[in-house]
Structure formats: structure tokens, C-alpha cells
DSSP file (Angstrom, degrees, kcal/mol; ACC not computed):
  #  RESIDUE AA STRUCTURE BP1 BP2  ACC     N-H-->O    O-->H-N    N-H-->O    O-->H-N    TCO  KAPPA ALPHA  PHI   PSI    X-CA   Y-CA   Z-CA
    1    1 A X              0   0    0      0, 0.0    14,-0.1     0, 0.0    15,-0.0   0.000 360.0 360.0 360.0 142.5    0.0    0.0    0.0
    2    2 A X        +     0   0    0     12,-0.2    13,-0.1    13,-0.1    12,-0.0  -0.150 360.0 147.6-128.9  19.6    1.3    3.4   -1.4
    3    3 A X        -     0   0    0     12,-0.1     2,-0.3     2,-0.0    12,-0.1  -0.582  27.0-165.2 -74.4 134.2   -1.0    6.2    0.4
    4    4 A X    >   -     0   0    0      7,-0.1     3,-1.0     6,-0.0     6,-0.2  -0.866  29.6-125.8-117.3 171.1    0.9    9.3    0.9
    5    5 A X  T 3  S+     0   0    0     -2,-0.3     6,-0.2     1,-0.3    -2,-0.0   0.723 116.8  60.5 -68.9 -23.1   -0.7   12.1    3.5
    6    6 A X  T 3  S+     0   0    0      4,-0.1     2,-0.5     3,-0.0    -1,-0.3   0.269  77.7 115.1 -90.2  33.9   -0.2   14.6    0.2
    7    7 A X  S X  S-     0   0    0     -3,-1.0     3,-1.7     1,-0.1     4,-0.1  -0.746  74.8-128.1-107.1 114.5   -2.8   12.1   -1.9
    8    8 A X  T 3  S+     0   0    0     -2,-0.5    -1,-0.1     1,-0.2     3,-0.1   0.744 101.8  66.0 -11.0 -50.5   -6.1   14.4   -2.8
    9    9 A X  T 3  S-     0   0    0      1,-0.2     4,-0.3     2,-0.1    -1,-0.2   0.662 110.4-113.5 -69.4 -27.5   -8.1   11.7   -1.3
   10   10 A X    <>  -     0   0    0     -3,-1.7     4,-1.7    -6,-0.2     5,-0.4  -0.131  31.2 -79.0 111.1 157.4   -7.1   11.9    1.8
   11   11 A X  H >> S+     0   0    0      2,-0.3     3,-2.1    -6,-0.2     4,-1.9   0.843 127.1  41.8 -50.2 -85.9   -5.0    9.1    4.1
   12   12 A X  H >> S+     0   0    0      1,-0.3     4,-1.9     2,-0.3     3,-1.9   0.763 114.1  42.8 -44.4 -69.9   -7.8    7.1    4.6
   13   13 A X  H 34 S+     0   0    0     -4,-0.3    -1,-0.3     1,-0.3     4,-0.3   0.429 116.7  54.7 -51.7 -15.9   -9.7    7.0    1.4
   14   14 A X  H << S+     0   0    0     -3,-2.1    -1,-0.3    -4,-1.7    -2,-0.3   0.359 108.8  48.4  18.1 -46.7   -6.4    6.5   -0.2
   15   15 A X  H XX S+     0   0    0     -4,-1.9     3,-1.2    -3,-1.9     4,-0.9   0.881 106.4  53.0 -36.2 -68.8   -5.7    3.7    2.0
   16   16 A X  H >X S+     0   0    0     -4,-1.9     4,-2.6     1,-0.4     3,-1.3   0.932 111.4  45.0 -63.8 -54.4   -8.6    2.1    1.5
   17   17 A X  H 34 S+     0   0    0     -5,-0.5    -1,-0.4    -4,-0.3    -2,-0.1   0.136 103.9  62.0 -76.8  32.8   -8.3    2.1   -2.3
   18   18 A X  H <> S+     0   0    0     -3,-1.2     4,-2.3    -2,-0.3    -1,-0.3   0.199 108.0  44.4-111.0 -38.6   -4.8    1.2   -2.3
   19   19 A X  H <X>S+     0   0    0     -3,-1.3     4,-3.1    -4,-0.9     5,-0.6   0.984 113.8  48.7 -98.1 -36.9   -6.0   -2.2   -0.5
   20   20 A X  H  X5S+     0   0    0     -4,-2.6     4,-0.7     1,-0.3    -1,-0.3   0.766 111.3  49.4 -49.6 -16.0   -9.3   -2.9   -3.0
   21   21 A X  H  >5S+     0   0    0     -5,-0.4     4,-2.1     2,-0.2    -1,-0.3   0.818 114.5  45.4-116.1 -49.8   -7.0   -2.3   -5.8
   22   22 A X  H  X5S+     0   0    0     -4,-2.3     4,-1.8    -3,-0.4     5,-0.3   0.976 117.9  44.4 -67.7 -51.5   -4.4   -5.2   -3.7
   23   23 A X  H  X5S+     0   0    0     -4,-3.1     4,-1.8     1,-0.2    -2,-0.2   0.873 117.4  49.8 -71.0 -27.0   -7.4   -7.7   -3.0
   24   24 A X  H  X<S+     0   0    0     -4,-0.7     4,-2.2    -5,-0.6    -1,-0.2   0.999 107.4  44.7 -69.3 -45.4   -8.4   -7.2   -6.5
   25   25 A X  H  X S+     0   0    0     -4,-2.1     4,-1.9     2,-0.2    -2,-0.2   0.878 115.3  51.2 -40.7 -62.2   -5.6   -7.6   -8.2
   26   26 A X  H  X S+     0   0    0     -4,-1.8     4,-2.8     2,-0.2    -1,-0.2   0.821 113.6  49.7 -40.1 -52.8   -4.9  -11.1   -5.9
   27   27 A X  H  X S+     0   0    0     -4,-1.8     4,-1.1    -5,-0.3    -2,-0.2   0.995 110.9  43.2 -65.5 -67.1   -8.5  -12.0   -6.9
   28   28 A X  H >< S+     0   0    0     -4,-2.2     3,-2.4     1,-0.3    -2,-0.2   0.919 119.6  51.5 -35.0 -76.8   -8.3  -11.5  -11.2
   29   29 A X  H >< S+     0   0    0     -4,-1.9     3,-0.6     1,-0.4    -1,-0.3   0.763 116.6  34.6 -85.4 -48.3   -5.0  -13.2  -10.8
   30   30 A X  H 3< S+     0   0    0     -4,-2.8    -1,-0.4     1,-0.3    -2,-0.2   0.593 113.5  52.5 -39.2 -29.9   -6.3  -16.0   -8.9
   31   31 A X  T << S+     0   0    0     -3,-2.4    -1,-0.3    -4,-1.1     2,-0.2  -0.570  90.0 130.8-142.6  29.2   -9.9  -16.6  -10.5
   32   32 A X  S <  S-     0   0    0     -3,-0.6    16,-0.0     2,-0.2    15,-0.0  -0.840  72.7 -96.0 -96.6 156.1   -8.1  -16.8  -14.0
   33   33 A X  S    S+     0   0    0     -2,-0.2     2,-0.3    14,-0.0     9,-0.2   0.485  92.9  92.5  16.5 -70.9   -8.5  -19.3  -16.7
   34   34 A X  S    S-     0   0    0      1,-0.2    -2,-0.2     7,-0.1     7,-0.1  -0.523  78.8-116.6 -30.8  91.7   -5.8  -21.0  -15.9
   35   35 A X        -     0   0    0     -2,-0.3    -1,-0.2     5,-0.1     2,-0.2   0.086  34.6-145.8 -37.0 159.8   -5.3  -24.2  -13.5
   36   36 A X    >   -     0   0    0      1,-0.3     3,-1.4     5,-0.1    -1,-0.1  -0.573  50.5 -44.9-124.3 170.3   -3.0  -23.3  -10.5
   37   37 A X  T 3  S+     0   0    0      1,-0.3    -1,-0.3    -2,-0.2     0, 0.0  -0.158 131.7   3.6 -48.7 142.2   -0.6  -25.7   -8.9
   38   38 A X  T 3  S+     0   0    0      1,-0.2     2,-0.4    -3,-0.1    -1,-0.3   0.796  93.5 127.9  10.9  72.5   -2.5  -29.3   -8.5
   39   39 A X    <   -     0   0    0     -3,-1.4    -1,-0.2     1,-0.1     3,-0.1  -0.893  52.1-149.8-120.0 146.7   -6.0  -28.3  -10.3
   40   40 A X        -     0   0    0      1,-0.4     2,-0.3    -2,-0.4    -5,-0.1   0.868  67.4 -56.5 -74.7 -68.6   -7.0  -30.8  -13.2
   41   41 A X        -     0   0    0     -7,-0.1    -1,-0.4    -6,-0.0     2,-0.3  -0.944  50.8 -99.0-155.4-177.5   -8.7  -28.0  -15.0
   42   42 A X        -     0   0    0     -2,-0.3     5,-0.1    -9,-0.2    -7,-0.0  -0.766  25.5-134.1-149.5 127.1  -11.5  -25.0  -14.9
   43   43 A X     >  -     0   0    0     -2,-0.3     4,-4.3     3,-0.1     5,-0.2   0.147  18.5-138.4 -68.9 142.8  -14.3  -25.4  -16.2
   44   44 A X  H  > S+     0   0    0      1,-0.2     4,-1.7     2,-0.2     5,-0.3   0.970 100.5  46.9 -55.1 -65.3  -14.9  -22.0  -18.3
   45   45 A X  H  4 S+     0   0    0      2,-0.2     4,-0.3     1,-0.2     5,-0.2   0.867 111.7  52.4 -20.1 -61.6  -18.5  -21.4  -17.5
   46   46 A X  H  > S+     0   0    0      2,-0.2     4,-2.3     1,-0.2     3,-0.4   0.913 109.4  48.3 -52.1 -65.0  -17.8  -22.0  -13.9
   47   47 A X  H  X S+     0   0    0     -4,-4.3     4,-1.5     1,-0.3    -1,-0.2   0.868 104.9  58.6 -75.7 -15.9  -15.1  -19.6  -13.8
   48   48 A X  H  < S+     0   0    0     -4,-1.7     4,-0.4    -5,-0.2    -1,-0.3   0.444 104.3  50.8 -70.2  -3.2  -17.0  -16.9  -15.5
   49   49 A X  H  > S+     0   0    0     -3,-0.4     4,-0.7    -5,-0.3    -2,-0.2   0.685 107.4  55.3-106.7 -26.7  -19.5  -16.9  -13.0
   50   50 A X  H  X S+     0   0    0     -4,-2.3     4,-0.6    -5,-0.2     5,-0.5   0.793 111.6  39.9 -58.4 -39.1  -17.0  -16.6  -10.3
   51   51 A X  H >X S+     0   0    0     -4,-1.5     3,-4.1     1,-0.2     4,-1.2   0.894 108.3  62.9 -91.5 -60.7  -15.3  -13.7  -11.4
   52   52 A X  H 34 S+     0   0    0     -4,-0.4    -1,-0.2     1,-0.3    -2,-0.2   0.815 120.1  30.8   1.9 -50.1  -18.8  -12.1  -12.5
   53   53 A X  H 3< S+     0   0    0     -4,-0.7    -1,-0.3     1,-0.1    -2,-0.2   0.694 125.6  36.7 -96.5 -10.9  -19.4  -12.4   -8.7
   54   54 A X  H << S+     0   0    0     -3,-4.1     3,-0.2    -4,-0.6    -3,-0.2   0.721 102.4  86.3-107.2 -63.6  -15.9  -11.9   -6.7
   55   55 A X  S  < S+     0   0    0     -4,-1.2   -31,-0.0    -5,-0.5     3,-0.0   0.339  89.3  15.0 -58.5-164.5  -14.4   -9.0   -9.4
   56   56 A X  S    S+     0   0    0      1,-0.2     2,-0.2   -32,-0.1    -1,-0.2   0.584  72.6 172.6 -49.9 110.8  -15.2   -5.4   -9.0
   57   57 A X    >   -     0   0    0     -3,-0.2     3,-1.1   -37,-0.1    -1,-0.2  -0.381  35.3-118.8 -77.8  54.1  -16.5   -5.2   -5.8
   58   58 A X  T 3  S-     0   0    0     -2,-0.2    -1,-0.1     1,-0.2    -2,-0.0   0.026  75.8 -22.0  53.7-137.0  -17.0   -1.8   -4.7
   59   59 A X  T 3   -     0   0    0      1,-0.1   -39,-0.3     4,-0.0    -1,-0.2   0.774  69.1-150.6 -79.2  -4.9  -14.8   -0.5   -1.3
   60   60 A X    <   +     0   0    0     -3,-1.1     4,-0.5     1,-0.1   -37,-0.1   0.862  29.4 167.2  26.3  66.0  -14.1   -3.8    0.1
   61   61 A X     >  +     0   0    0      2,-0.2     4,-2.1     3,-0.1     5,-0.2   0.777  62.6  57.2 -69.5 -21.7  -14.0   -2.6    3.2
   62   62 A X  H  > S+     0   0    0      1,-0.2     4,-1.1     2,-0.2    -1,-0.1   0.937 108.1  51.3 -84.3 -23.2  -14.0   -5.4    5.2
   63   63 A X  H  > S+     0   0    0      1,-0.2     4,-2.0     2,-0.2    -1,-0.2   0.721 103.3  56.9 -55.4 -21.0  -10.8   -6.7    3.5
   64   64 A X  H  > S+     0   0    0     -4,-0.5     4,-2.0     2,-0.2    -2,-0.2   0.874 106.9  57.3 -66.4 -36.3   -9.2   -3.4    4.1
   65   65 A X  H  X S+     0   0    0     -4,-2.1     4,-3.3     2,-0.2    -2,-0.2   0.868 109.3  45.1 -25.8 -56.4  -10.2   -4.6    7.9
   66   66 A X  H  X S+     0   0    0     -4,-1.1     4,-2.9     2,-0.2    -2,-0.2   0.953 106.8  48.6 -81.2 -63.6   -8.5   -7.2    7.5
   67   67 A X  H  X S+     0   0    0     -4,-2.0     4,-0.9     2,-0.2    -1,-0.2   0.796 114.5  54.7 -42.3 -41.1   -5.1   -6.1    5.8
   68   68 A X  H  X S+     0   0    0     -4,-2.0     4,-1.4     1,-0.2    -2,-0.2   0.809 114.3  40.8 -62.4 -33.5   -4.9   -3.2    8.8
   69   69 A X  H  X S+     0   0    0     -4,-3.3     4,-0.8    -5,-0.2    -2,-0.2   0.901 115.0  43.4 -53.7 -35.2   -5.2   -5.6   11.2
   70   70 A X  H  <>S+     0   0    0     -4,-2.9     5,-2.0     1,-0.2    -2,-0.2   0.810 112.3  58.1 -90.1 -16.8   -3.1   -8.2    9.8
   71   71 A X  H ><5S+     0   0    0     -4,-0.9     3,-2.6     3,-0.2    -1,-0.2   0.855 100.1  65.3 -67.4 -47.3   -0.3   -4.8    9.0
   72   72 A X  H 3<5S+     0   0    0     -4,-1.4    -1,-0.2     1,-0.2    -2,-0.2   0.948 105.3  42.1 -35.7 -53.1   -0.5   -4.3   13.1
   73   73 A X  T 3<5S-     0   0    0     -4,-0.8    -1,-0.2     2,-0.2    -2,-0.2   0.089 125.9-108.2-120.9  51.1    1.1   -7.4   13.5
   74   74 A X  T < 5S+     0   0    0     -3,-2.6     2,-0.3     1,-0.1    -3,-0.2   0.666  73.9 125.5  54.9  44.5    3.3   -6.9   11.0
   75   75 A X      < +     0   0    0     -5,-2.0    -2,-0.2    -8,-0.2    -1,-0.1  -0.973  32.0 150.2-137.9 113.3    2.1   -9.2    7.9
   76   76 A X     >  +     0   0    0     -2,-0.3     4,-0.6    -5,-0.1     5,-0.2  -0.182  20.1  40.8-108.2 169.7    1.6   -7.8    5.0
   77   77 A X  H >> S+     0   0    0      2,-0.2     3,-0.9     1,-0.2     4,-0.7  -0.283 107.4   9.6  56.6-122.9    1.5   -7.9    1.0
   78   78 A X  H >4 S+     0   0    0      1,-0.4     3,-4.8     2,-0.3     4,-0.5   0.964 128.5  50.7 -85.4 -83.7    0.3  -11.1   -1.0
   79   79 A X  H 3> S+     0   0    0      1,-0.4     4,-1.5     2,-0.3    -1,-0.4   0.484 106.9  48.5 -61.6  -1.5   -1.2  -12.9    2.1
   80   80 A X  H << S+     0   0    0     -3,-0.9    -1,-0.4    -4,-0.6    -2,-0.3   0.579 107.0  53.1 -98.7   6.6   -3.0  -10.6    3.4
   81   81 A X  T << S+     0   0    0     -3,-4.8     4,-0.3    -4,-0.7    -2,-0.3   0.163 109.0  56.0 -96.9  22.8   -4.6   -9.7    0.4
   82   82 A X  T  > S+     0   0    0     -4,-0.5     4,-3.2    -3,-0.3     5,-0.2   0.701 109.6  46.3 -57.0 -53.3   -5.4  -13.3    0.1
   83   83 A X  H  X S+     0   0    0     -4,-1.5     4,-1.8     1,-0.2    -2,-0.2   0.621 107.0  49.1 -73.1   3.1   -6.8  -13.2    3.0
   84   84 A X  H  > S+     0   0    0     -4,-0.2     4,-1.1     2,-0.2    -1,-0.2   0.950 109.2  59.4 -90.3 -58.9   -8.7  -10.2    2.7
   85   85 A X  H >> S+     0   0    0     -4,-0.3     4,-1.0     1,-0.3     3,-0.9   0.821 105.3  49.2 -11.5 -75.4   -9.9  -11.9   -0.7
   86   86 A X  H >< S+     0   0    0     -4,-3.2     3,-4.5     1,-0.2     4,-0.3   0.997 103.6  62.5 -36.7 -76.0  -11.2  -15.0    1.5
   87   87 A X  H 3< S+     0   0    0     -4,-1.8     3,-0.3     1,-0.3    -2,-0.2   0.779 103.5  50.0 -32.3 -29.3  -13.2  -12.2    4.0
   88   88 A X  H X< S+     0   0    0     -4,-1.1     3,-1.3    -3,-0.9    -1,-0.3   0.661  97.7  80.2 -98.9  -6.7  -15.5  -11.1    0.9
   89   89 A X  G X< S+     0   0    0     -3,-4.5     3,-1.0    -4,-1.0     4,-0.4   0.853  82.4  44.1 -26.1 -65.8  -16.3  -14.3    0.1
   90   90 A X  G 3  S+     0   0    0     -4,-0.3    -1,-0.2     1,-0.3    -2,-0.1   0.306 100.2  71.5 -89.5   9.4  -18.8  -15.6    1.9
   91   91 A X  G <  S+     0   0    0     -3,-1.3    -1,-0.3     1,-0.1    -2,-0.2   0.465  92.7  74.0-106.5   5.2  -20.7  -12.1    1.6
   92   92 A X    <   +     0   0    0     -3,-1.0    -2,-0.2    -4,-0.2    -1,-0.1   0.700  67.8 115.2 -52.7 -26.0  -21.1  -13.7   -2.3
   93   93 A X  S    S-     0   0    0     -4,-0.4     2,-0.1     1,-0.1    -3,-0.0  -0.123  75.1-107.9 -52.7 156.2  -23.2  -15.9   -1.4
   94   94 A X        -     0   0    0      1,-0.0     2,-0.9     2,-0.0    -1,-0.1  -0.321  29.9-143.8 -75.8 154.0  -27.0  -15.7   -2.8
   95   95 A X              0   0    0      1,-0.1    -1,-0.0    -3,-0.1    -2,-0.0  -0.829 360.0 360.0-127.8 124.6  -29.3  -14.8   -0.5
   96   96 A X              0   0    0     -2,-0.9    -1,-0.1     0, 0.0    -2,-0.0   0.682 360.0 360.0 -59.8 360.0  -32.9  -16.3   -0.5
């Protein structure tokens, strides 16, 4: 995360869009085409409706939550925008 204090937007809003912009990034590059280390394949259909639903998400705050907490205790970068990535999951879900 790159926010400076002289950033128009302000620290915080600057912040914050510095880390949607890191869980997005983490997400596209996950949720691509492509098999990963030990996948068989993926199916095309399947993964277009996964990124439909995961990519751009709006402020992702609660992954930003997640990345300042995980920054307190001094872990940072890739995994914690996995893990921030994981946190907006489960608010994917369909809702009856």
C-alpha cells in the first residue's frame, strides 16, 4: 500500500483504495483461466460466474479490515490480500 498524506483523497480513502486495488488484483489473478498448482482444469462457465461475482467489488472494506489488522502485526503484502480476498467471500453468497 502506497498512500501518501499529500494524496487528494485523503490518508484514509487513499488507503482504502490502495488495498481494493491489492485484493483485487490477488482475486483477477487468482480466479483466471488457468489451472493453479494441483488443479485438473477449470471449467470456463464455472469460472466466469466466479469472477462475475468476486471481481469489481466496490470498497471492500471489510478486506481493508482485515489487511490493517493483519499490517499491526506486521504481515503484509500477497497474504494478506489473500486473505482479505477469503473475507469477501462468503458475503457472495446468494441470498434467499
Amino acid at each position: 500500500m502506497t498512500a501518501t498524506l499529500d494524496d487528494e483523497r485523503g490518508p484514509f480513502e487513499a488507503r482504502l483504495a490502495d488495498a481494493a486495488g491489492a485484493v483485487e488484483t490477488t482475486l483477477d489473478r487468482l480466479l483466471g483461466a488457468d489451472p493453479l498448482d494441483q488443479e485438473i482444469a477449470r471449467p470456463a462457465r464455472l469460472i466466469e460466474a466466479i469472477r462475475y461475482a468476486t471481481l469489481g467489488g466496490g470498497k471492500r472494506l471489510r478486506p481493508f479490515l482485515l489487511i490493517e489488522a493483519a499490517a499491526l502485526f506486521g504481515v503484509g503484502g500477497e497474504g494478506a490480500a489473500r486473505g482479505g480476498g477469503a473475507r469477501d467471500a462468503p458475503w457472495l453468497q446468494p441470498r434467499p
